[in-house]
C-alpha positions as CSV (number, residue, x, y, z in Angstrom):
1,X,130.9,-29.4,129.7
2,X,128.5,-31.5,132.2
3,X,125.7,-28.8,133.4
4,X,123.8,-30.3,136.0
5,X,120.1,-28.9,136.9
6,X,118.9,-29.4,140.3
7,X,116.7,-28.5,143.0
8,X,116.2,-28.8,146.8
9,X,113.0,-29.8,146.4
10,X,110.0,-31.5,143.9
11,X,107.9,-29.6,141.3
12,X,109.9,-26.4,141.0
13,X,110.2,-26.8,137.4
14,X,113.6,-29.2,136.9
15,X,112.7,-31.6,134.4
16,X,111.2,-28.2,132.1
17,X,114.5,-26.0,132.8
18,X,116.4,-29.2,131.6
19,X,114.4,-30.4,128.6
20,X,114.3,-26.8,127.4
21,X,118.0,-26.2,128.0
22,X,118.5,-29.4,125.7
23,X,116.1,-28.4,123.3
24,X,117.2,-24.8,122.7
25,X,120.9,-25.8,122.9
26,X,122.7,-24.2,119.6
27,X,125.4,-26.6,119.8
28,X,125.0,-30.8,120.1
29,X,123.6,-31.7,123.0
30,X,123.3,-34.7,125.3
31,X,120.8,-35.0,128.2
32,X,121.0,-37.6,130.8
33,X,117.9,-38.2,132.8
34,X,119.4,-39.3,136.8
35,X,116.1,-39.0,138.7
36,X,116.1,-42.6,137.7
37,X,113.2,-43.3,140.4
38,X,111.1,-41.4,138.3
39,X,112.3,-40.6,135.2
40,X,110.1,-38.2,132.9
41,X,112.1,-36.2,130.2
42,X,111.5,-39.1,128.1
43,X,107.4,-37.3,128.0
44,X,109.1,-34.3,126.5
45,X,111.2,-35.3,123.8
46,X,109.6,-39.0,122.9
47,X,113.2,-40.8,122.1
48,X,113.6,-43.8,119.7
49,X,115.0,-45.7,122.8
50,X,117.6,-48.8,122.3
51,X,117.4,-52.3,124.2
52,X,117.5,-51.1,127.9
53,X,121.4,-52.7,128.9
54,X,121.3,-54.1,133.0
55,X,123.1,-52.6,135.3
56,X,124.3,-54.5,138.2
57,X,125.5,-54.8,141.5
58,X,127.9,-56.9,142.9
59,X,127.0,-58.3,146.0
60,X,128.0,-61.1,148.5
61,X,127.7,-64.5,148.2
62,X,129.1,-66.9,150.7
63,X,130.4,-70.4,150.4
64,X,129.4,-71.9,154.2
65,X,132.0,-74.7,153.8
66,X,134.9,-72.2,154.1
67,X,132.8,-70.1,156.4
68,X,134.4,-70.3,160.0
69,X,132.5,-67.8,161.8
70,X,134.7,-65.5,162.7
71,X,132.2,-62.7,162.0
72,X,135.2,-59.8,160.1
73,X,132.5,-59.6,157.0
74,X,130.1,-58.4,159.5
75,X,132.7,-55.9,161.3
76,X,133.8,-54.4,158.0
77,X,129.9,-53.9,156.3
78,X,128.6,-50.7,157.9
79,X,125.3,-51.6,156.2
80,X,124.9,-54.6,157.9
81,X,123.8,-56.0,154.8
82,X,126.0,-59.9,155.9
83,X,125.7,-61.8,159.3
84,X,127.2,-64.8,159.9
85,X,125.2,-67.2,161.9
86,X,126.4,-70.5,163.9
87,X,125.7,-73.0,160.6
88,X,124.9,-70.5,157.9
89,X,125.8,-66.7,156.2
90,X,122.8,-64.3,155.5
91,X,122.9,-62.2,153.2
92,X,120.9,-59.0,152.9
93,X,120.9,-58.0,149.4
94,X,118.6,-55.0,149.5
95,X,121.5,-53.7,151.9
96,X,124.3,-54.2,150.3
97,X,126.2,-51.1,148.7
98,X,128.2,-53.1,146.4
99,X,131.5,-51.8,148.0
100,X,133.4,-55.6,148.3
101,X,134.7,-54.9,151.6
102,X,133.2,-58.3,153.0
103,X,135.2,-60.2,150.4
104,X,138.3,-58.3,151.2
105,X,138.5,-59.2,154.9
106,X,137.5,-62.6,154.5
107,X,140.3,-64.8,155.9
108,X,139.4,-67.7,154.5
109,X,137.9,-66.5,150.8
110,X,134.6,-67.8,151.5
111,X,132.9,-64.6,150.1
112,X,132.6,-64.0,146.7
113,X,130.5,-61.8,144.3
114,X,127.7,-62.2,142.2
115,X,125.6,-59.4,140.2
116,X,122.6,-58.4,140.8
117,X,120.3,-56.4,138.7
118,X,119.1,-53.5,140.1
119,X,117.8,-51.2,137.0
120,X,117.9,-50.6,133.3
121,X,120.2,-47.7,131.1
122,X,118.3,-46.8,127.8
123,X,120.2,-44.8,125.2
124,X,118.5,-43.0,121.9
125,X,117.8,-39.6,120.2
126,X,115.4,-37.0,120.2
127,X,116.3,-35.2,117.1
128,X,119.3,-34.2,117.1
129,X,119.2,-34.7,121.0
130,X,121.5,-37.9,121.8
131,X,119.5,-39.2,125.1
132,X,120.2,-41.4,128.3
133,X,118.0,-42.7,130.8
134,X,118.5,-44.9,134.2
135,X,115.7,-46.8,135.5
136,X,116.2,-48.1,139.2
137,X,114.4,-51.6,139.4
138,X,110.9,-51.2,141.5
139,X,111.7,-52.5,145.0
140,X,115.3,-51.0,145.2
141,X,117.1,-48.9,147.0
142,X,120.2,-48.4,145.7
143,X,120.1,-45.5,143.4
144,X,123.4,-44.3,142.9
145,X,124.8,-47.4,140.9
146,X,122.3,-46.5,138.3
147,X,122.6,-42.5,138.0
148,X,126.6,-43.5,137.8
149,X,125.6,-46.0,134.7
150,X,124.1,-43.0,133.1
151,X,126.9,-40.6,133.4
152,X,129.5,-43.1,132.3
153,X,127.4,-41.6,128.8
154,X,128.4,-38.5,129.3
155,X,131.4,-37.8,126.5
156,X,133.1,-34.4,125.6
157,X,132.0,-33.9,122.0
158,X,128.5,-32.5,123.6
159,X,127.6,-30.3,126.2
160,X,126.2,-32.9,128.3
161,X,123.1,-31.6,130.7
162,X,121.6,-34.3,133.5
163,X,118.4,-34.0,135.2
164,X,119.0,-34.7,138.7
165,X,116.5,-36.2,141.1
166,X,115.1,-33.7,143.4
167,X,116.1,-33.2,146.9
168,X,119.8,-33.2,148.7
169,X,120.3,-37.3,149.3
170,X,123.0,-39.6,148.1
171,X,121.6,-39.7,144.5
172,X,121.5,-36.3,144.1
173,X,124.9,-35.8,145.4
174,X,126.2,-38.9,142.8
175,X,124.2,-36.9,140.1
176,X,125.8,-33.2,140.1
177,X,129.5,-34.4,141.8
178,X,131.7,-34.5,138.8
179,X,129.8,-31.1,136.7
180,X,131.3,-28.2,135.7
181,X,128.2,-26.0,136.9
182,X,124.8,-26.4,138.4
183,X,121.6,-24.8,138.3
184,X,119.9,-25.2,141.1
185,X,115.7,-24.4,140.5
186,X,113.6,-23.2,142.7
187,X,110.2,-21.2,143.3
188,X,108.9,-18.3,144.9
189,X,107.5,-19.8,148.0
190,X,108.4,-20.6,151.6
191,X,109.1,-24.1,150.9
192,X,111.0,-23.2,148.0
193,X,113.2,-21.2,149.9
194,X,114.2,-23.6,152.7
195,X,114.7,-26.5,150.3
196,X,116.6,-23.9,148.2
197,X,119.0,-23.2,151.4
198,X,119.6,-27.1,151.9
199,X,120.3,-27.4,148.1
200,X,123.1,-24.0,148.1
201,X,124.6,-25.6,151.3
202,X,125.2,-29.2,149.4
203,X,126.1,-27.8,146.2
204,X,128.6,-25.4,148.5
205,X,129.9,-28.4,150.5
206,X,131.0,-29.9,147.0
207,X,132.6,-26.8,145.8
208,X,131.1,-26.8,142.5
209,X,130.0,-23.2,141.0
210,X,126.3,-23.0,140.6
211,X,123.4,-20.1,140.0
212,X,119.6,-20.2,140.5
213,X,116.7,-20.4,138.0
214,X,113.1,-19.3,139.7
215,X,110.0,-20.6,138.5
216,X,106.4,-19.2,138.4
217,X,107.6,-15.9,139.3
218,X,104.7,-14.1,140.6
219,X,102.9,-17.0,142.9
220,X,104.9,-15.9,145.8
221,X,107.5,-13.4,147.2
222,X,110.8,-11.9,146.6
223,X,112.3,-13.9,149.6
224,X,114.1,-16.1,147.4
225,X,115.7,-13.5,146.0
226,X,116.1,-11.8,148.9
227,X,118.1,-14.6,150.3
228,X,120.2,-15.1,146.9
229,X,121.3,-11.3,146.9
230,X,122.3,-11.7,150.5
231,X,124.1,-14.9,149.6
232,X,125.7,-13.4,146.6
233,X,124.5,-15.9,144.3
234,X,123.5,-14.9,141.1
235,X,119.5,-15.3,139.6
236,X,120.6,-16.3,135.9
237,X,117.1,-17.0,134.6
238,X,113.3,-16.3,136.2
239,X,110.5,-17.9,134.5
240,X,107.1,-16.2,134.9
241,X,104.0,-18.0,136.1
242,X,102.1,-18.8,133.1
243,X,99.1,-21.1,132.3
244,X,100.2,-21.4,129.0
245,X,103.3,-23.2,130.3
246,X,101.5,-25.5,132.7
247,X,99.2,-26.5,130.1
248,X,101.6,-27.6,127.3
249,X,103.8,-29.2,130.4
250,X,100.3,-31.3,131.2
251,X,100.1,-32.2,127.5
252,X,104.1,-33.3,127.8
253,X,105.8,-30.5,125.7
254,X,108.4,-28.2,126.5
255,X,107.7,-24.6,127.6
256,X,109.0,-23.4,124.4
257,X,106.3,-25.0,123.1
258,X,103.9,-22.7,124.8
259,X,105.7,-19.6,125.0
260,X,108.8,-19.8,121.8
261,X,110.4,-16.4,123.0
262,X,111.3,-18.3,126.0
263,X,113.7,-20.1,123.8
264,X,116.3,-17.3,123.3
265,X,116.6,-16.8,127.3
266,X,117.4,-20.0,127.6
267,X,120.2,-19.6,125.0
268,X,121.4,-17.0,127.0
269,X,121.6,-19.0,130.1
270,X,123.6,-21.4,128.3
271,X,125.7,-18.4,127.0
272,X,126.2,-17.2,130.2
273,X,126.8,-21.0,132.1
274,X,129.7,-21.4,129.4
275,X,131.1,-18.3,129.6
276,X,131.7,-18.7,133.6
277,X,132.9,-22.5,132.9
278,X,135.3,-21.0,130.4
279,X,136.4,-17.9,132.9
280,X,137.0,-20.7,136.0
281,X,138.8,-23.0,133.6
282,X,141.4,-20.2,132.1
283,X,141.8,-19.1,136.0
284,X,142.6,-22.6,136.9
285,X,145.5,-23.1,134.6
């Protein structure tokens, strides 16, 4: 089972609801970090990390003696990431999107690809917690090469949880497409609530089942639940505001850490996440 955790917005509590999903998991467990432009459960559980292994791009590289000019690389990128000139090709690799269309319409096969790095995948474990990371290359743009790297991990013998990067963009939409269920986090404020609505009407948009987890219940109102009961999605877990648990998160441990009866609800949530993967998949045969 992939489980993807996500949110519509920053600092509702994704990364904790993740780690301590992984670390209270009864069964083995893999957790692959995809907010690979800032990558932090690594804090939490303190791998013994491999070599980090390059991932690449392929982008265009053009031989100006075949060039003629006739300008179809440039028709077919809509990134605008080539332009041929009167006496020359420029290439904009920051642009590129690795998608080899350029090469494809070439008429005369003077494009060709070369890679280009663009970040790092780091594989270890935590325990008993087998553990990937992507790292996107400072100065990049290109995310979701990397976050795909990191799922290519992903493998059938473990329930395999990933971290998503927060928000509703292309990376989190490469992160969560391809899961069997995601938790979407959120908290008990106004801003939670309308990132919340943008992160329901992705996750709905990509038809993949998915519940909510709110965090620091207590700071704000019952808006956000409200909103899910009018919605008919279900609250499967609500974490209280606690200084306890904000402490040990600013000393990089788990919540568990702070508060260890938290551990068996999140057992449950994993009970009850299985248990509607299992019902969907027994309806779907």
């Amino acid at each position: 089972m992939i489980l993807a955790v996500a949110s519509g917005k920053g600092g509702t509590g994704k990364t904790t609801v993740a780690v301590s999903l992984a670390l209270s998991s009864p069964t083995p467990v893999r957790l692959l970090d995809c907010d690979v432009e800032e990558p932090n459960c690594h804090i939490f559980l303190r791998p013994r990390l491999d070599a980090p292994q390059a991932v690449h791009l392929l982008v265009p590289s053009a031989d100006e003696a075949k060039c003629t000019g006739c300008g179809e690389c440039a028709r077919a990128c809509q990134f605008h990431a080539i332009l041929p000139l009167k006496n020359s090709v420029m290439v904009f690799p920051e642009l590129c999107h690795g998608c080899g269309g350029c090469a494809k319409v070439c008429p005369t096969g003077a494009i060709r690809e070369v890679e280009r790095e663009i970040g790092t995948v780091e594989t270890g474990f935590a325990g008993d917690v087998a553990f990937v990371q992507g790292t996107l290359a400072i100065g990049q743009p290109a995310a979701p090469p990397v976050i795909r790297a990191v799922k290519r991990h992903a493998t059938d013998d473990r329930l395999n949880i990933v971290d998503c990067s927060p928000g509703t963009s292309c990376p989190v939409v490469t992160a969560v497409r391809g899961s069997d269920f995601v938790l979407l986090v959120t908290e008990p404020t106004p801003f939670g609530l309308h990132d919340l609505r943008l992160a329901v009407e992705t996750i709905r948009q990509l038809a993949i089942p998915f519940g909510v987890v709110i965090n620091r219940v207590g700071i704000g109102d019952d808006r956000v639940r409200g909103f899910c009961a009018a919605e008919g999605i279900d609250v499967l877990l609500e974490i209280p505001d606690d200084r306890h648990i904000a402490e040990a998160y600013s000393r990089g441990q788990a919540a568990s850490a702070a508060r260890p009866e938290l551990r068996s609800a999140f057992v449950g949530l994993l009970r009850t996440v299985s248990g509607r993967v299992s019902g969907r998949q027994e309806e779907c045969r």
